[in-house]
N, C-alpha and C positions, 0 to 999 in steps of 0.2 A: 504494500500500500504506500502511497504518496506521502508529502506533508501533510500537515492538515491544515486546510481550508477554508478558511472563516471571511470569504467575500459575501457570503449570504447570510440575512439571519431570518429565521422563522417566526413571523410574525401573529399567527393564525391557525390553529389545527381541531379540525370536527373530525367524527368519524361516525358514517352514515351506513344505511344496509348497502348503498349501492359503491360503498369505497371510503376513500379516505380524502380529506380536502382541505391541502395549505396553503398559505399565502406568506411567500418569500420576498424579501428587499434584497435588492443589491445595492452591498456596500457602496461600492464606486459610484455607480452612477444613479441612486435611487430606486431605480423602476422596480414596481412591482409584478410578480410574476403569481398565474395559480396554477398550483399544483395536485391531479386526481389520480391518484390509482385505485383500482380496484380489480379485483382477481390475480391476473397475472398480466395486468398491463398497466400502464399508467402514460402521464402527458403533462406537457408543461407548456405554459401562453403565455404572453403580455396579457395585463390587466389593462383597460383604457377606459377611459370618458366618456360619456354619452357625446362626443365630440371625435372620436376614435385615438384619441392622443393616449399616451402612455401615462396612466397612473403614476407620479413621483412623490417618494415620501421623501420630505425633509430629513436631512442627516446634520451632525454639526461636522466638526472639520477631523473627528475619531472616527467616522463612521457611525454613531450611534443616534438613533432614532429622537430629532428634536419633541 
């Protein structure tokens, strides 16, 4: 296994009959991403706006969630 990894953090976790369902920030740049598995599959998206733009969460200058 690699280093470890700490450009994401996990902002968000349900777990539903039909899977699992998170919501990720990336450090660097903000954006939020969701995140669904369920069974033996799973996927990941940009989250966006009713405007189609990228959901961005504020960070301060650590990376941590203003």
């Amino acid at each position: 296994m690699g280093k470890e990894d700490n450009r994401f953090i996990r902002v968000h976790h349900e777990n539903g009959w039909s899977g699992t369902n998170e919501i990720w920030v990336d450090r660097q740049t903000g954006v939020n991403y969701l995140y669904h598995s369920g069974g033996y599959s799973g996927g990941l998206c940009v989250c966006i706006d009713a405007d189609g733009k990228p959901i961005i969460t504020r960070l301060d200058e650590y990376g941590r969630i203003l």
